[in-house]
C-alpha positions in Angstrom: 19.6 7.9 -0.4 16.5 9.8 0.7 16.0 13.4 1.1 16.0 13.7 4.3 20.2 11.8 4.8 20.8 14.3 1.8 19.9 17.4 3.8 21.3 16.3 6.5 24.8 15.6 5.0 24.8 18.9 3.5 24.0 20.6 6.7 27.1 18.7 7.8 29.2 19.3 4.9 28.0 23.2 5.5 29.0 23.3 8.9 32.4 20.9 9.6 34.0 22.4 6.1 34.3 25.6 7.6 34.1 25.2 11.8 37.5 23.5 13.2 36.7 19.9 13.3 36.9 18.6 10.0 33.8 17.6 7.9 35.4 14.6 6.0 35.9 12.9 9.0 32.4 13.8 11.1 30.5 13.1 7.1 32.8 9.0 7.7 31.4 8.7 11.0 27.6 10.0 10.0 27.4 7.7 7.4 29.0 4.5 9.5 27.1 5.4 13.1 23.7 5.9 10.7 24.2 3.6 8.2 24.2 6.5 5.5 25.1 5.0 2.2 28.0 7.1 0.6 26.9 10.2 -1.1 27.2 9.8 -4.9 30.4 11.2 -6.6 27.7 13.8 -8.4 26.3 15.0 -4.7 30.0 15.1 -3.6 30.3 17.3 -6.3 27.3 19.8 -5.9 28.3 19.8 -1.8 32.1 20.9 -2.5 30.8 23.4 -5.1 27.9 24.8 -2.8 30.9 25.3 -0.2 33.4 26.7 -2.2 30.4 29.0 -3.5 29.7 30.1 0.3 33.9 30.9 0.6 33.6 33.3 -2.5 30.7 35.2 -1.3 32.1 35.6 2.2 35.1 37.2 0.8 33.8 38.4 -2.2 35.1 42.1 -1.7 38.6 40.5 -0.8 38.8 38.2 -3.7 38.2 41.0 -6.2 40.5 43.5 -4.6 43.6 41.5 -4.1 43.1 39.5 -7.9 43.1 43.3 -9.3 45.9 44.3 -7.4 48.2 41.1 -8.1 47.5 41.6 -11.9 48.3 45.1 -11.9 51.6 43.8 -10.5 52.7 43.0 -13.9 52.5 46.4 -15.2 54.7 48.5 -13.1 57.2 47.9 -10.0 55.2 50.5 -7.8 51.9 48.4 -8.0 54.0 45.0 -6.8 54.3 47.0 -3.3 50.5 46.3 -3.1 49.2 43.6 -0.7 47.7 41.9 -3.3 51.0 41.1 -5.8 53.1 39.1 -2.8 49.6 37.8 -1.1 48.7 36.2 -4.5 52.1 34.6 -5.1 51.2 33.2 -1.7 48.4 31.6 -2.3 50.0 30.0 -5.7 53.3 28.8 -3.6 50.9 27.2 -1.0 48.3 25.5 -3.6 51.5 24.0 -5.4 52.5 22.2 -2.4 49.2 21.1 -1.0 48.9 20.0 -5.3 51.3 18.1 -4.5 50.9 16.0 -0.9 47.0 16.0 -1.5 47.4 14.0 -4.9 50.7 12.0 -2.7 48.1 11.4 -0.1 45.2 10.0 -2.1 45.3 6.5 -2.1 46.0 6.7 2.0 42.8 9.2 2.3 40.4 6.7 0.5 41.2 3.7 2.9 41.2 5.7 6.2 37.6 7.3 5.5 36.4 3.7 6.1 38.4 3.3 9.3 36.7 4.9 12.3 40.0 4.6 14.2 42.1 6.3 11.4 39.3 9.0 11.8 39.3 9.3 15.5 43.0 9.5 15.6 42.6 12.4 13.4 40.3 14.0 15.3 42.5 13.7 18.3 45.8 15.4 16.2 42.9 18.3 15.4 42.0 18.7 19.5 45.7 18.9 19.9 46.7 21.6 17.3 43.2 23.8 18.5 44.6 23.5 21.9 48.0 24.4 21.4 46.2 27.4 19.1 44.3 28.9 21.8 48.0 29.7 23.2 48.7 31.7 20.2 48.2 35.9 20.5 45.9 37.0 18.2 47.3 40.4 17.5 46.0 42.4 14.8 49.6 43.5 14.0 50.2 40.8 13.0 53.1 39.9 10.0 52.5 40.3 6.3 51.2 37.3 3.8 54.3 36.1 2.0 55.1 33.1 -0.1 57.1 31.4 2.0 54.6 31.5 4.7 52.2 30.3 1.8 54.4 27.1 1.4 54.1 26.6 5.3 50.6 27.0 5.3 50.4 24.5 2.3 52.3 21.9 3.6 49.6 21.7 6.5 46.8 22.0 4.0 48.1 19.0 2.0 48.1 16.9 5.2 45.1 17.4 6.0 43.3 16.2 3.6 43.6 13.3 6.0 40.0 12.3 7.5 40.0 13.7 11.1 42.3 16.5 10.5 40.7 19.9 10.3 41.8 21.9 7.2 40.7 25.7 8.6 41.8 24.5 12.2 45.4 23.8 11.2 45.6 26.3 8.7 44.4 29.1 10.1 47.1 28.3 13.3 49.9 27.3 11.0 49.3 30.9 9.9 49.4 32.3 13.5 52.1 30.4 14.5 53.8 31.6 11.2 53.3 35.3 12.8 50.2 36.3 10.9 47.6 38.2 12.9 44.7 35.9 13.6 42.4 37.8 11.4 45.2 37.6 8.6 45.4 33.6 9.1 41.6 33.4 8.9 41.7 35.2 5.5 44.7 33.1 4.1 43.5 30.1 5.3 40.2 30.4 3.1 41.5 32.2 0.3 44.3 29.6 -0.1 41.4 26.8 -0.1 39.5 28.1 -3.3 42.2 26.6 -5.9 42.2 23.6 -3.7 38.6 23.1 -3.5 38.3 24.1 -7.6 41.2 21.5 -8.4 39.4 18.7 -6.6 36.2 19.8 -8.2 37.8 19.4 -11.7 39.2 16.3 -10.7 35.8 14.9 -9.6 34.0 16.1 -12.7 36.2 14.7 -14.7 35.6 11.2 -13.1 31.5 12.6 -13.0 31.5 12.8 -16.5 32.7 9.2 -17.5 29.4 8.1 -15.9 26.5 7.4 -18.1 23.6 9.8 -17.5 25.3 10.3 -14.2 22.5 13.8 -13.5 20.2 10.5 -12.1 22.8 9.5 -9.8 21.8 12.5 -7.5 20.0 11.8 -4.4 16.4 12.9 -3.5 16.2 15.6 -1.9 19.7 17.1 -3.9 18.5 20.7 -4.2 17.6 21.7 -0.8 20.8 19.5 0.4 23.1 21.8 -1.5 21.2 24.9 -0.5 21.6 23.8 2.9 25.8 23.6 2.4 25.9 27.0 1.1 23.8 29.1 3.5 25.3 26.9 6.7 28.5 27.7 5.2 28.0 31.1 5.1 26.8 31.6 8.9 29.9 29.0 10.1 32.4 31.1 8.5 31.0 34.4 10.4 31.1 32.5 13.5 34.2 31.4 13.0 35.7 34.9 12.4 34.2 36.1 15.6 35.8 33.1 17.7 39.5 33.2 15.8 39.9 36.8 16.5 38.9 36.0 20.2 40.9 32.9 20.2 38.4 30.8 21.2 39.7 27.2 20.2 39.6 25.5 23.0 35.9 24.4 23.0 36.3 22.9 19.5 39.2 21.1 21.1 37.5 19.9 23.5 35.1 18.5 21.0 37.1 17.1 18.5 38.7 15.3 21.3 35.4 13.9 22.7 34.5 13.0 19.1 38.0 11.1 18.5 37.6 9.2 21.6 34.2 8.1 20.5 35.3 7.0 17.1 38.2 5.0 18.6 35.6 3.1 20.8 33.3 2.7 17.8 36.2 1.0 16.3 37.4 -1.6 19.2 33.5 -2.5 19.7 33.9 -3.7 15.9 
């Protein structure tokens, strides 16, 4: 791989992880339409962690807050009336369930990521649930994070892991249609992805580090693609934040459904 496809798919990684229309899915199509050879399992690696990276710095001041408040749970009843003691056993509920179908749902991810029509057909189930989003109020009294609504958000974060399927799309409306405020569900939605995102990582590093000298695997051009991820990442999720509070999912609908159709065609013309 060159330097210049290794930007290029960390711009994309950058961008799609975080903006409503899925960046395993555009990253399949990018590297079938282009002829992009897949991206090592090391530059996989660097991208996710350059993303995840980007998701802690965004929310930084909320990741510290709540983490302090849910371990001072432990020490007296009056601190478990804190936001943080019910929003962290949330965000545990929901990563145990999306554990769970993500791992379920391996074998069926690898084979569709080759499959422009499995793609496209996600993409299409994404324009659908941003659609039916931009029907959902976005108050900002909105109701509280609980575990059970982390198990609901889960369940959709596990599924979609599926190419195509937007993971802050569908989780950040499973949250409004769960009656979090749309401000709420964007928080949730990417708090909840930081054990998801560090458990694959693990998981890939593992399999990283039964490769032989596997640091010359990278790509050309590795540094500046993972720089790329991160600050991308960083000005997606701000625009994203701006357009969920608005409820502005329609354009992205739109788009995802104009991409789906595409991929579906790329696929009969094979």
């Amino acid at each position: 791989m060159e330097a210049l496809p290794a930007v290029f798919l960390g711009l994309v990684q950058g961008v799609t992880e975080f903006l409503p229309v899925s960046s395993s899915g555009h990253l399949a199509l990018f590297q079938q339409l282009f002829g992009i050879e897949e991206a090592a399992l090391s530059y996989n690696l660097l991208l996710h962690f350059a993303t995840m990276l980007a998701t802690l710095v965004f929310f930084g001041k909320d990741v510290g807050l709540l983490l302090c408040q849910w371990c001072r749970g432990f020490l007296s009843a009056e601190n478990r009336t804190a936001e943080g003691w019910t929003f962290g056993w949330a965000v545990i509920a929901g990563t145990v369930i999306t554990g769970a179908i993500g791992l379920s749902l391996k074998p069926l991810v690898e084979r569709a990521m080759t499959l422009p029509w499995a793609v496209g057909t996600g993409l299409l189930v994404t324009a659908a649930v941003l659609w039916y989003g931009s029907s959902l109020a976005t108050d900002l009294c909105g109701r509280p994070v609980t575990p059970a609504r982390g198990v609901m958000v889960g369940i959709v974060q596990g599924i979609a892991v599926l190419p195509g399927i937007s993971r802050s799309g569908s989780t950040i409306v499973a949250g409004m249609k769960t009656g979090l405020s749309a401000p709420s569900a964007f928080r949730f939605s990417f708090l909840l992805s930081l054990p998801a995102i560090f458990g694959a990582t693990l998981l890939e590093m593992k399999d990283l580090l039964q490769v032989p000298d596997w640091s010359s695997t990278l790509p050309s051009g590795w540094a500046a693609g993972t720089a790329a991820a991160f600050f991308s990442g960083l000005v997606s999720l701000a625009v994203l934040r701006r357009l969920v509070t608005r409820g502005k999912w329609r354009p992205f609908a739109i788009y995802c459904a104009l991409v789906g159709f595409l991929a579906l065609a790329l696929s009969l013309g094979r």
